[in-house]
Each structure stands twice: as C-alpha cells, then as structure tokens.
C-alpha positions as CSV (number, residue, x, y, z in Angstrom):
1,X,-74.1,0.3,34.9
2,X,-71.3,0.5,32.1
3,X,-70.7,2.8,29.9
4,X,-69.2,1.9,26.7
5,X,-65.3,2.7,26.1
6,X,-64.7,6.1,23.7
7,X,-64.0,4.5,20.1
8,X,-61.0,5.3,19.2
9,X,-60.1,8.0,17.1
10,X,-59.2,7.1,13.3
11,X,-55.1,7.8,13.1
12,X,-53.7,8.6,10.1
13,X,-51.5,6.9,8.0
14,X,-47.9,7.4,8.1
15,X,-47.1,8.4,5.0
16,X,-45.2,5.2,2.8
17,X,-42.0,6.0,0.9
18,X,-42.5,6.5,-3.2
19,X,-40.0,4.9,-5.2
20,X,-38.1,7.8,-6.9
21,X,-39.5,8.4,-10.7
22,X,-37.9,10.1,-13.5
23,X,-39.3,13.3,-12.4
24,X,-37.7,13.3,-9.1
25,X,-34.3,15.1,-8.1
26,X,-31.5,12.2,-8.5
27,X,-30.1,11.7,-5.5
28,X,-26.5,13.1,-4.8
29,X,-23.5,10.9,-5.9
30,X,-21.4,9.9,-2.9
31,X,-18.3,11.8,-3.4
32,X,-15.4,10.0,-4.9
33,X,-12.8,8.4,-2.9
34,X,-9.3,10.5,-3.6
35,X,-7.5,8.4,-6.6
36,X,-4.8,6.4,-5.0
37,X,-1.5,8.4,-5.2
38,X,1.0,7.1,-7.6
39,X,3.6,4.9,-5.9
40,X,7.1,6.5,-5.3
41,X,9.9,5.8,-8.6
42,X,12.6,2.7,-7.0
43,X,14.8,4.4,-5.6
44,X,18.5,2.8,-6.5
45,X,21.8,2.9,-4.9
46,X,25.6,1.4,-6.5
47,X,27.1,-0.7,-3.1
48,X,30.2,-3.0,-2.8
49,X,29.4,-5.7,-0.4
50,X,30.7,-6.4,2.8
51,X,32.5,-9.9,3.7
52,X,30.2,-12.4,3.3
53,X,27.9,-11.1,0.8
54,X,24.2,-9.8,0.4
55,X,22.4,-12.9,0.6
56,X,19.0,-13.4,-1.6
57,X,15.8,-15.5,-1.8
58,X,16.5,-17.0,-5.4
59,X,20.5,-17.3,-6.1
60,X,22.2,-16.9,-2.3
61,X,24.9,-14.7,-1.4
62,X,26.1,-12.7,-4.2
63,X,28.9,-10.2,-3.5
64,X,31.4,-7.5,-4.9
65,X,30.0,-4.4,-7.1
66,X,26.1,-4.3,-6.6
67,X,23.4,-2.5,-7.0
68,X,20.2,-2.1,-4.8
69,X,16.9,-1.4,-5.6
70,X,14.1,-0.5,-3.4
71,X,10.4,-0.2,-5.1
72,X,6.6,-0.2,-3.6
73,X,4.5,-2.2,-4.7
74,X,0.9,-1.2,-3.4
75,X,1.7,-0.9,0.7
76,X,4.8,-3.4,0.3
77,X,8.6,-2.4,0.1
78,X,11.0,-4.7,-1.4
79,X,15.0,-4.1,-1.7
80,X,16.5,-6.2,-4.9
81,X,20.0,-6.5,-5.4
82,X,21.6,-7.3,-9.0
83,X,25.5,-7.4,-9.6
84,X,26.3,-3.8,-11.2
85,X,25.1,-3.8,-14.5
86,X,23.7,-7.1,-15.0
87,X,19.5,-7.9,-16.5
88,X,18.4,-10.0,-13.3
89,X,17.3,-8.6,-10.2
90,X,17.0,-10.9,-6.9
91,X,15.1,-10.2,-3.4
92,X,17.7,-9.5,-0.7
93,X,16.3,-11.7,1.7
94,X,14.1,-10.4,5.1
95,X,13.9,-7.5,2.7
96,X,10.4,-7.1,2.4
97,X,7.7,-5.4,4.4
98,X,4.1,-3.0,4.4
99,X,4.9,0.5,4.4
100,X,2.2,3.1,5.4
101,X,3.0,5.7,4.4
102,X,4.7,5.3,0.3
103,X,7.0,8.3,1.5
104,X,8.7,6.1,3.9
105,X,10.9,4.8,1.2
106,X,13.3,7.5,1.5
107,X,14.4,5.9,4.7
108,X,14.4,2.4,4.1
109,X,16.5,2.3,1.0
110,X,18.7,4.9,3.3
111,X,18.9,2.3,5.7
112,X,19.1,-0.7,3.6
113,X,22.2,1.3,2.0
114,X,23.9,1.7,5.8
115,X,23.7,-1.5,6.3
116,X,24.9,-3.4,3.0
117,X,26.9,-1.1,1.3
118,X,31.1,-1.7,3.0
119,X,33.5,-0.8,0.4
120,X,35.9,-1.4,3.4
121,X,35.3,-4.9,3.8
C-alpha cells in the first residue's frame, strides 16, 4: 500500500518592495564629489635664449629676450614662449604633457627655465 505524500505546507510570501511614497523617509543624497580644486595661476619666467633659439609649433625658432609661460589646463601642462613684451604667445614645441598632480607645476616651469633660459650663449 501507498500512502499519500504530506501536502506541502503553504510558504509565505516574500515580502515585495513598495515603491517609496511621499510619506516615506527620502533616501540619503550620495555625498558630493569634492569640487575640483582651482588650477594653479601660470607661472612665468623672463629668459634669453640660447644659440639656436626656443623653437615653437606655430612661428619656429624665435630667440633673444623671452618670456615663458607655463599654465594647466585641466590635467595638461603647456610652456608658451612670447618675445618679452610682445601680445602673442606660441607653444614651445614637445612642451606639453598630463600632470597629476596641478602642484607639479612648480617643477616643470623650474625645469623648463634650466633648460631654455642661457644668457651665456
């Protein structure tokens, strides 16, 4: 003889997710990202130029009394040149590059200065 199988149990429900009403607590606002810190001033330099020039992307080599420029834009560094006291500004060529950290500036216009600026020759 057989005997029949126990009937199963009734389970209950899991309970179902309500959609949030006006009378429920807001959820939390994800905190805010930290605003973006404020890119470092150009940092600017008076240099002579060596023999044979500083050499840009837009007019060539330009020599004699110069100044350089070095500025951040977002995570990108770029030295211009213009001759002392001039309006236009020109990209010293191979001069550009991503910074991470903005405070790095300090030592690429430093080095950027070593390396253009002989009033020697």
């Amino acid at each position: 003889m057989t005997t029949p199988a126990p009937e199963a149990e009734p389970t209950p429900e899991a309970p179902t997710p309500e959609a949030p009403t006006a009378e429920a607590p807001a959820a939390e606002a994800a905190p805010e990202a930290p605003a973006a810190a404020a890119a470092p001033a150009p940092l600017t330099t008076d240099i002579v130029a060596g023999q044979g020039g500083v050499m840009t992307d837009e007019v060539g080599v330009v020599t004699g009394d110069l100044t350089l420029r070095t500025e951040i834009s977002g995570s990108e560094v770029v030295v211009r040149v213009q001759y002392k006291d001039a309006d236009e500004w020109y990209v010293v060529t191979g001069a550009k590059a991503t910074l991470r950290d903005p405070s790095d500036i300090d030592a690429v216009h430093a080095v950027v200065v070593g390396i253009l600026n002989r009033p020697e020759g």
